[in-house]
N, C-alpha and C positions, 0 to 999 in steps of 0.2 A: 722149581720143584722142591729145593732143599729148602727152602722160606715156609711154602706151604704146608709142606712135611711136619715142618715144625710146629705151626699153627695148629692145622689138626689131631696132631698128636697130643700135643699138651696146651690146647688155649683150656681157655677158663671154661669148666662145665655151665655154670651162671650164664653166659653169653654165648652170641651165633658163634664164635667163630669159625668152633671146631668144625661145625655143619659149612658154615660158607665155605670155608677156604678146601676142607674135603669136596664140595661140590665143585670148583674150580681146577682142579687134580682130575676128577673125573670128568666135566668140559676138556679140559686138554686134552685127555686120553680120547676122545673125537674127533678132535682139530685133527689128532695125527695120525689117523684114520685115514681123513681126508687127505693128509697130504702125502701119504704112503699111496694113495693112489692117483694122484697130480704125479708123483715123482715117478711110479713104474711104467706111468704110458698105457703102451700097448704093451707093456711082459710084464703080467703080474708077477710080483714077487720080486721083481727085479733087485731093488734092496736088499729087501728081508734076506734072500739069498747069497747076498754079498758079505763080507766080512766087516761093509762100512760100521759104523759107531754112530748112534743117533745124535743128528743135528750138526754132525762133524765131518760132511760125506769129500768135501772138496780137499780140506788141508784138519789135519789133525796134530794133534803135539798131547805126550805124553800124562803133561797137568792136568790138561783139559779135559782128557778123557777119563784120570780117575776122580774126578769132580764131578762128571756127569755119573762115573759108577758109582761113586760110591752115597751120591743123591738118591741115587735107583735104589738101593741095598736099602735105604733109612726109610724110603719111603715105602717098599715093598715089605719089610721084614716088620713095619710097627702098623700099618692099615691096610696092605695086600692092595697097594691101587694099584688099578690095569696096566699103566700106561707105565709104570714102574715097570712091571713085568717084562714087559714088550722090551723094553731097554736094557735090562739085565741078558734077556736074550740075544739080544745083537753085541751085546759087550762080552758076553763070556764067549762067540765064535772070535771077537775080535782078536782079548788078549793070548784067548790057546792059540789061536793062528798068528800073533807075530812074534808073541815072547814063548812058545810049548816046541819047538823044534832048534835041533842042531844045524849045522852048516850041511850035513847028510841030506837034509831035504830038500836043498837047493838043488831047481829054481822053483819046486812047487808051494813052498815055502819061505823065508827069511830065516837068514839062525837067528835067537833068539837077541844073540848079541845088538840086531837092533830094534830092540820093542822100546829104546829110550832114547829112540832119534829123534831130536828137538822134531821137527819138520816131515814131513812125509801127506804123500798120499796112498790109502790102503787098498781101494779096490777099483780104480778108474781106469777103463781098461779102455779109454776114447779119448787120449789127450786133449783133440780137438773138442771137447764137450762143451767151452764156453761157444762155440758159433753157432752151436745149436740153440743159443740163448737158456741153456738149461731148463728146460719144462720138460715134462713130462713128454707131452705132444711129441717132441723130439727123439725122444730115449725109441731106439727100434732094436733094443738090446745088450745093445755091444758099450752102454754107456759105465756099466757095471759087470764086471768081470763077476759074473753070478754062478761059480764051482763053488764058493763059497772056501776057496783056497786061499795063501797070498803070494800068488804068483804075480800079482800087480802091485803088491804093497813094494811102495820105494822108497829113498829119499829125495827131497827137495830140499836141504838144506843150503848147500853151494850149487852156484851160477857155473858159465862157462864161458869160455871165449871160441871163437871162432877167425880162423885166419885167411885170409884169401890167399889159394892157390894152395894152400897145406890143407889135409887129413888130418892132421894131429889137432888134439879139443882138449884145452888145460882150464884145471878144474881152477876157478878165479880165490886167490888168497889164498886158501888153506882146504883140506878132510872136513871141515866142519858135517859131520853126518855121516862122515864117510871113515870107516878104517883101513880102506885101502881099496885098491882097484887091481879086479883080475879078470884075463883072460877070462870071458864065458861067462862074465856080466851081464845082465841084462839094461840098455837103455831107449827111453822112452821120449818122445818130443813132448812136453804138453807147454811151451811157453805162449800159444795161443789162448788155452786154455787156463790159464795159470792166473788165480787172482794178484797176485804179487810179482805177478812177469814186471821186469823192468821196463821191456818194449814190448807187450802184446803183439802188435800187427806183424811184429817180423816172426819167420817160419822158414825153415831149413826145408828146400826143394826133397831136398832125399831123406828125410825121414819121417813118414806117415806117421802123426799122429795115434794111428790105429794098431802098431806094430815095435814090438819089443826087437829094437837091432843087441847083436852081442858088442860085445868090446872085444880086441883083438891086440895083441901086440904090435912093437913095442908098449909095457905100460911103465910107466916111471912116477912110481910115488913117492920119490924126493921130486922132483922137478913138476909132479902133478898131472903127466901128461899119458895119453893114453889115442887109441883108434875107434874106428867103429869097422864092423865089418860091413862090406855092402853083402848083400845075400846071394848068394848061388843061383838062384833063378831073374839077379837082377841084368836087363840089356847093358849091352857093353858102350858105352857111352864115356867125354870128357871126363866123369869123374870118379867112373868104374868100370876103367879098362879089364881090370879083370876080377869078375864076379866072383865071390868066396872068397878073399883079398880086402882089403882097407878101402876106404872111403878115400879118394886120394883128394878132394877136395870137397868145400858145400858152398851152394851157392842160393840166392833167394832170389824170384820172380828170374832168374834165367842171368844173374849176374853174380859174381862171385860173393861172398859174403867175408868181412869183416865186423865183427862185434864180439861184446863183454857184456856182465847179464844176462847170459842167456838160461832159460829152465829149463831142464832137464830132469827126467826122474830115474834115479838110479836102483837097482833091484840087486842090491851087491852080496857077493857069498862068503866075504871077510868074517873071521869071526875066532879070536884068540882068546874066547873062554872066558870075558869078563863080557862089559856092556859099554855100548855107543857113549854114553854120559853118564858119568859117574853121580849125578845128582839127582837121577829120577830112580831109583832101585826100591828105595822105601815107599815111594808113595805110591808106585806101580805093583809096586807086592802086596802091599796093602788092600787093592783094588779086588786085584786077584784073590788074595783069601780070602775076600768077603764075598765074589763072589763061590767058591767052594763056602762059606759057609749057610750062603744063601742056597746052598741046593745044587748047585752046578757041579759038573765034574772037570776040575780045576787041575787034574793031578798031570798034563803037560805041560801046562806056565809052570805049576807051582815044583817040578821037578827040575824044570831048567833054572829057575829061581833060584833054588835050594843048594842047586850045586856052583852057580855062578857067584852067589854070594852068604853064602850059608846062613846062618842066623842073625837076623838082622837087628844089631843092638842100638838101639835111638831111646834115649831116658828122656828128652825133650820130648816127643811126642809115642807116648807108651801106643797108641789105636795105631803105629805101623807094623803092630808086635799082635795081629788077631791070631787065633787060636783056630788053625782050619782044620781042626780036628771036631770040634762043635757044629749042629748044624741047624738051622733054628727050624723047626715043623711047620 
């Protein structure tokens, strides 16, 4: 989009370009049509309604997505093409809903402390989604958490280990993603699902895919380690004897599990007033003013923004410094 943007925009009046490569922009903006309605299934809207980010539905990271917004912004704001539009709208639910709230809105929300987590997935509320083989066909709802909230946005930055015979689950090497772990956590299985699982085929018995468990004390973030609850309504069984209580063990196909790498998506309420990675703040804010000045009402990112990091001073690249007080008509 940003190549063709540019084409159209400024090729040579003298020659096709400007027509071809505009026409190519509008082609696409039908391919993804079609494929909006491949990916919903049987529940329309099923995307649209989610806070995913175009063409970034599985695993997303910070860069990527203000690449694709701010594509959207050049390309919408200088030829008004569709397909621009389309994508402007699914990015400006994204970044108000991961970077526009406090730690107060947790779990319906993320504070905003992690809208610059390397890693993450935003709205995948069916860990298991890969055995569905991702199509369409498959999706019977629940593949997209469609409140259009992010109460499923996570991290997937760090892996996990699992020990046989112990409850306790340490985060592998370091926080990478993570600024700490607390009671009332929310965690997610999705290493089946997970394009970058270390071991796809393995799957923790006790924890559906389909079902955000809490974390529970003890949590120790110098040693990294931390619980899961089993649930209140779970039968009392080897490895939860007692329900509303810690996971005292996990085990896979009915035998204890040991392993490292395992994926996990964490939905964490940490949140000490700056941000997850100190290196995506400009290009993320960047995103975000553009799109308040594209039209959007920007003013939850850009308030959280504003107080997290105040004016953001980069003489290396002045376009991290837009002006969202302008708006283009």
């Amino acid at each position: 989009m940003r190549d063709l943007t540019m084409c159209a925009g400024f090729g040579d009046d003298s020659r096709d370009e400007r027509t071809y490569c505009n026409d190519v922009l509008h082609e696409n903006s039908y391919a993804w049509l079609a494929w909006l309605s491949w990916v919903d299934g049987s529940t329309p809207n099923a995307f649209e309604n989610s806070i995913t980010p175009p063409g970034r539905w599985d695993v997303t990271q910070p860069f990527m997505d203000v690449y694709g917004t701010l594509a959207a912004y050049k390309a919408w704001t200088m030829l008004r093409d569709p397909l621009a539009k389309k994508y402007l709208d699914q990015y400006a639910k994204y970044w108000n809903a991961n970077c526009g709230h406090p730690a107060s809105d947790f779990p319906g929300y993320p504070p905003a402390y992690d809208c610059t987590t390397y890693f993450t997935q935003p709205a995948i509320a069916n860990g298991n989604h890969a055995l569905a083989g991702d199509t369409g066909a498959a999706n019977t709802g629940f593949m997209y958490n469609t409140a259009g909230n992010g109460q499923f946005f996570g991290s997937i930055d760090p892996t996990y280990t699992f020990t046989a015979g112990s409850g306790q689950v340490l985060v592998d090497s370091s926080f990478a993603g993570l600024g700490g772990l607390t009671a009332g956590d929310l965690v997610q299985n999705v290493n089946t699902g997970y394009l970058y699982a270390t071991n796809s085929i393995q799957n923790v018995d006790q924890l559906d895919p389909t079902v955000q468990y809490k974390v529970i004390g003890p949590t120790d973030n110098t040693a990294h380690t931390f619980y899961i609850q089993c649930p209140s309504t779970h039968v009392v069984d080897a490895t939860c004897p007692t329900p509303g209580a810690a996971f005292t063990g996990f085990t896979m196909a009915g035998t204890p599990l040991s392993t490292s790498g395992y994926s996990l998506k964490i939905h964490a309420q940490f949140d000490d007033g700056t941000t997850n990675d100190p290196t995506y703040p400009g290009y993320v804010m960047q995103a975000i003013e553009a799109l308040q000045v594209a039209g959007y009402n920007m003013s939850a990112a850009l308030g959280q923004g504003n107080t997290r990091f105040g004016v953001i001073q980069d003489p290396q690249w002045p376009s991290h410094q837009l002006d969202a007080t302008v708006v283009v008509p």
